[in-house]
C-alpha positions in Angstrom: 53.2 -26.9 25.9 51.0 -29.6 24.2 51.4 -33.2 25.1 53.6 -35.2 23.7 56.3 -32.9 22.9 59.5 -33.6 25.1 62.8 -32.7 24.8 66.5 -34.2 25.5 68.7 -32.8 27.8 70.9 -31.6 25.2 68.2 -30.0 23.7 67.6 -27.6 26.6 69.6 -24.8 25.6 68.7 -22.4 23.2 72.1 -19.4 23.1 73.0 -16.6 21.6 75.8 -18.6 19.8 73.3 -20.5 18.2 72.3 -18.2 14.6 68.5 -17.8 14.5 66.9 -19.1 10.5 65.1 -15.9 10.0 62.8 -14.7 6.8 60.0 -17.7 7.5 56.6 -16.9 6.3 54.6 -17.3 9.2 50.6 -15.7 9.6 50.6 -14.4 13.7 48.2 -12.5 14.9 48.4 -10.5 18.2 44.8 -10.1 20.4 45.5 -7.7 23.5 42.2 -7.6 25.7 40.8 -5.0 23.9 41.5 -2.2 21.4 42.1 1.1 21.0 44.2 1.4 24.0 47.9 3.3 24.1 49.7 0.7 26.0 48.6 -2.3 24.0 49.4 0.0 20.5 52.9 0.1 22.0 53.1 -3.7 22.6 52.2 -3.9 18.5 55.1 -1.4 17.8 57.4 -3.5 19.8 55.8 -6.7 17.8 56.3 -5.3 14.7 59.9 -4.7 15.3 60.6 -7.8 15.7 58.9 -9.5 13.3 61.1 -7.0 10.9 64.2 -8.3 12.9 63.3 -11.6 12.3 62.2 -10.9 8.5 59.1 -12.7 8.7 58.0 -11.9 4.7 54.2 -11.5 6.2 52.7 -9.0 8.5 51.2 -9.4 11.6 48.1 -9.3 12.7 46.8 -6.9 15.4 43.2 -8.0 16.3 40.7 -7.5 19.4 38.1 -6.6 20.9 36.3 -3.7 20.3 36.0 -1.7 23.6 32.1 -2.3 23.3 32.8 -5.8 22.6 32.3 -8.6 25.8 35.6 -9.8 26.7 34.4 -13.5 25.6 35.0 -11.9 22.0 38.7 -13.0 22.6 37.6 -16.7 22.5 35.5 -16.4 18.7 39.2 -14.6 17.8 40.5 -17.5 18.9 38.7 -20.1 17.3 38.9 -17.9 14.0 42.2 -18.3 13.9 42.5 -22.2 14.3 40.0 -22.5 11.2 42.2 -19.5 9.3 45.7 -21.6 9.6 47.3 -19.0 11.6 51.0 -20.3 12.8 51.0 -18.7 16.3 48.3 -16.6 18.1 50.0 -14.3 21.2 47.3 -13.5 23.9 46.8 -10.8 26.6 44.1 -12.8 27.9 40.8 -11.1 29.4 38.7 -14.0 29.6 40.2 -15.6 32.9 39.7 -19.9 32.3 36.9 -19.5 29.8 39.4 -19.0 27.0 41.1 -22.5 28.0 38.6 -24.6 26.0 39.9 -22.5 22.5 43.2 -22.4 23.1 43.8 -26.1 24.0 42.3 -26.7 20.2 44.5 -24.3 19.0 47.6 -25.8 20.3 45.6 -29.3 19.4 46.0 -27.8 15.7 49.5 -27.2 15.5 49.1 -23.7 16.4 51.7 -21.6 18.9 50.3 -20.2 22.0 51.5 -17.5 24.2 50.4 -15.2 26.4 51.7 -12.1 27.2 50.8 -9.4 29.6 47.3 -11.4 31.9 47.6 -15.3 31.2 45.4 -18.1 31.5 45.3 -18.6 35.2 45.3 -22.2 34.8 47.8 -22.1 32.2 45.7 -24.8 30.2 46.3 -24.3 26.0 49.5 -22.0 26.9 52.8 -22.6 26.1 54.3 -20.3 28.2 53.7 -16.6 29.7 55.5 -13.3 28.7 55.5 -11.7 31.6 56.3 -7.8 32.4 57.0 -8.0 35.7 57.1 -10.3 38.9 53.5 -10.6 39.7 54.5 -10.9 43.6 56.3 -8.0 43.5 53.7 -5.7 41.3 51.6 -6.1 44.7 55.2 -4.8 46.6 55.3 -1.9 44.6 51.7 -0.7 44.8 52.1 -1.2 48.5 55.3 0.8 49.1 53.7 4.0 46.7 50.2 3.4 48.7 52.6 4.3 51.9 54.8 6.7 50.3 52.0 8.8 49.0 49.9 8.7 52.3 52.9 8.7 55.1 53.5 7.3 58.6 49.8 7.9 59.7 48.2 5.9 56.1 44.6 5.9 55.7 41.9 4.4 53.7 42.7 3.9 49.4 40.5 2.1 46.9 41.4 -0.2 44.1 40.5 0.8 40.4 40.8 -2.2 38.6 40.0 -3.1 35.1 37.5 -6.1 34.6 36.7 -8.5 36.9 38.7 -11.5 34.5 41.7 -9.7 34.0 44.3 -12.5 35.1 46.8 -9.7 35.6 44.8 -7.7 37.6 43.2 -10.1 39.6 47.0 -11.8 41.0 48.3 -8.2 41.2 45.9 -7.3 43.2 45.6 -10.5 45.8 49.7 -9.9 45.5 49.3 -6.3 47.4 46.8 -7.7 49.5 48.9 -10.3 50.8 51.5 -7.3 51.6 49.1 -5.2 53.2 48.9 -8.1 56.1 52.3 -7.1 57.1 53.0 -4.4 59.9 54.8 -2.2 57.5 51.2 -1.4 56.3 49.1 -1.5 59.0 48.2 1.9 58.6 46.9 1.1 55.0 43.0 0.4 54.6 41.9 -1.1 51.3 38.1 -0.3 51.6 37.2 -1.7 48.0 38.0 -3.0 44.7 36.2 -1.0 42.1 35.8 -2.5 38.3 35.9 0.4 35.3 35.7 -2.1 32.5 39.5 -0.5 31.3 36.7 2.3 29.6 37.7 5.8 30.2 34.0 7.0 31.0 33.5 4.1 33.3 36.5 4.3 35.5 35.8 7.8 35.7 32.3 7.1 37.4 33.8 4.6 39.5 36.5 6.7 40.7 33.9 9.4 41.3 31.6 6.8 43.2 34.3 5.9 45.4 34.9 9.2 46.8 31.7 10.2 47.4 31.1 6.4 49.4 33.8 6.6 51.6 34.2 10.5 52.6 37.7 10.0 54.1 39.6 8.3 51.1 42.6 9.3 50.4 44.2 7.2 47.6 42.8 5.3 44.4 45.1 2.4 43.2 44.8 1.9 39.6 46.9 -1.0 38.7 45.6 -0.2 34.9 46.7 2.7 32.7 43.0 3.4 31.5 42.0 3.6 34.8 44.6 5.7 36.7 44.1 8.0 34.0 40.7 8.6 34.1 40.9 8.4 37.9 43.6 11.4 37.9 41.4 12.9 35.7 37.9 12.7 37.4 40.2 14.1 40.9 41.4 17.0 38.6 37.7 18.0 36.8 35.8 18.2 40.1 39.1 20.1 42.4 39.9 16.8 44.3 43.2 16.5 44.0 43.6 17.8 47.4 42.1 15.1 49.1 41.9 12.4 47.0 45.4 11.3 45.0 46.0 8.8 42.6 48.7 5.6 41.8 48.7 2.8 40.2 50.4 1.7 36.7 50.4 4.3 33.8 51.8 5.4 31.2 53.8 8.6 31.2 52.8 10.5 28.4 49.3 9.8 29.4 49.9 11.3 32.8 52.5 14.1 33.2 50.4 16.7 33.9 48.7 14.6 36.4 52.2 14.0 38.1 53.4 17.7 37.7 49.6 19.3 38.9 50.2 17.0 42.1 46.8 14.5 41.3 49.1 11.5 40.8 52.5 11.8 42.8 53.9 8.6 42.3 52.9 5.8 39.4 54.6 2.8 38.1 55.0 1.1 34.5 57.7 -0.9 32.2 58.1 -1.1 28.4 55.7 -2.3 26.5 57.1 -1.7 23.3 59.8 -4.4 24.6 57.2 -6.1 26.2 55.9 -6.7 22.2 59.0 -7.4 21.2 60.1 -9.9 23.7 56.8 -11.8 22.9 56.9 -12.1 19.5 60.3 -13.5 19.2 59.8 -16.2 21.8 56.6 -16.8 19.5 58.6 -16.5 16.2 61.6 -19.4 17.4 58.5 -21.8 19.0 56.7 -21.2 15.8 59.4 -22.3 13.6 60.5 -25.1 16.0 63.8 -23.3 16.9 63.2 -24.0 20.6 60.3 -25.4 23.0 58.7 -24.2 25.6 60.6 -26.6 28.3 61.7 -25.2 32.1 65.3 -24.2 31.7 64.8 -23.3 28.1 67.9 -20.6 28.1 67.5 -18.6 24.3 68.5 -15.3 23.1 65.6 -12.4 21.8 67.4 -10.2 19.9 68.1 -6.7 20.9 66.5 -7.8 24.3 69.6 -10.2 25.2 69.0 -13.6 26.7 66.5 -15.0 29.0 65.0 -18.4 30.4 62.1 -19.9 30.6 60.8 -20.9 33.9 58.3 -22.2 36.3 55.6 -19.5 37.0 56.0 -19.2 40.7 52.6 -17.1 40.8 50.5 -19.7 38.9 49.3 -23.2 40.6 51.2 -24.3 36.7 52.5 -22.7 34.0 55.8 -21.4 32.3 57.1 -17.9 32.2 59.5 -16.0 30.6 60.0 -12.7 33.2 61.2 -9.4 31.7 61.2 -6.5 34.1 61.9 -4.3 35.4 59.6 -1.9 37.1 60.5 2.2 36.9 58.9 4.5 39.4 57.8 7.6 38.2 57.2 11.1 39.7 57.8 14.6 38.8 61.0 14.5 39.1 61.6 11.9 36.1 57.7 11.7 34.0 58.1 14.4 32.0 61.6 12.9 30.3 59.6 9.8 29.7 56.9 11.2 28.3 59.4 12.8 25.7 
């Protein structure tokens, strides 16, 4: 939160039995790390729910990158919206620290400042983080479907990341590493951590470059839904799928044949149509001053119920507000979600 601002104890609580003062104009723009992807589409449905809920007379801004754009474009969106006015600007941030700079003159402006989805690592010019799931456990997770997917005797897998400045990525990934140093996993090798940009065509060459550098892989990790898809994809075009399988984070629509053809076995995602919701209205009542972003910060979003705001336990600093959960998916369960 920016200096300055400090709260009372009374203050602290933010409930349900408090009515939220809705239908405020208020310009907020939405910047996911890049665009035209399906998940970050979803988030913007989920935004745009709310800010109907919340009966915010203007619309919201969706605005990115474009996928040929550098990831540094976030920061010029940034700094167009401190000279534009805008109220609130809600970040999935893809610039790791560089972005800091902009967004401590946007909250130095008056402007609201979350992050949703990959924060700022140091948490400098953020209010507070919207995040999916528990970071920690995200490396848990990839872990346990690593070890279901490859059994008792393991073997080598590969990570399919999407750039190298992806917050999210980045901590997910050191998360499963730190796993990996428990016995549990000792048959697990990680051999690399690959970069596909989150570009179809590019994590498709990577996936394809990893199995022909390491002849005994057995498993790509692709903690990104661009790049487990074009992973499962580049295993299905050339008749891998035998050798090589694929997990990671996806989305089910974009991968139930991949589940029911056997190239991806086991995946894992949330919502993030709730993930755009639940971001938005925490934006919407710091926006309009109807709460701050203060540790212990208790306030209700809606048709999401009530949460808190928190100390990130997976940042050095920072707040968080955690949604969860985490659903498994297979073919037992994809194509019902995909529907």
């Amino acid at each position: 939160m920016p200096e300055g601002k400090e709260r009372s104890e009374d203050e602290k609580e933010y409930s349900e039995s408090r009515d939220v003062v809705t239908d405020k104009r208020l310009s907020m723009v939405l910047l996911p790390k890049v665009l035209g992807i399906r998940v970050f589409n979803q988030t913007n449905e989920g935004a745009i729910e709310a800010n109907t809920d919340l009966g915010n007379p203007a619309d919201l801004d969706f605005l990115g990158p474009s996928p040929e754009d550098s990831p540094l474009r976030q920061i010029d969106i940034v700094n167009e919206a401190v000279k534009e006015g805008v109220d609130a600007i809600m970040i999935s941030n893809n610039a790791g620290n560089q972005i800091a700079p902009a967004t401590q003159a946007a909250l130095a402006s008056g402007m609201t400042v979350v992050t949703w989805d990959s924060p700022i690592p140091s948490a400098e010019g953020e209010e507070v983080f919207i995040s999916q799931v528990d970071f920690d456990e995200t490396g848990v997770v990839m872990a346990d479907m690593a070890l279901s997917i490859l059994g008792k005797d393991g073997g080598k897998f590969a990570v399919l990341s999407a750039s190298r400045n992806a917050a999210n990525q980045n901590a997910w990934i050191h998360a499963m590493e730190e796993v990996l140093t428990e016995d549990k996993y000792d048959t697990l090798e990680l051999v690399e951590i690959a970069y596909g940009d989150d570009q179809l065509e590019e994590s498709y060459d990577q996936a394809l470059r990893l199995v022909n550098k390491y002849k005994n892989l057995k498993l790509i990790m692709a903690p990104t839904t661009v790049g487990i898809e074009a992973a499962a994809k580049a295993m299905w075009d050339n008749d891998l799928c035998g050798k090589v399988k694929v997990s990671g984070l996806g989305l089910p629509a974009e991968m139930v044949k991949y589940s029911k053809n056997g190239c991806a076995p086991e995946f894992a995602l949330w919502s993030f149509i709730d993930l755009g919701y639940l971001t938005f209205y925490t934006s919407y009542l710091l926006a309009t001053d109807q709460m701050k972003a203060t540790e212990g910060v208790t306030f209700n979003a809606g048709r999401m119920g009530n949460y808190t705001i928190e100390k990130d336990p997976t940042r050095d600093a920072g707040l968080r507000v955690l949604m969860g959960p985490f659903t498994i998916y297979n073919v037992s369960n994809v194509e019902a979600a995909a529907n």
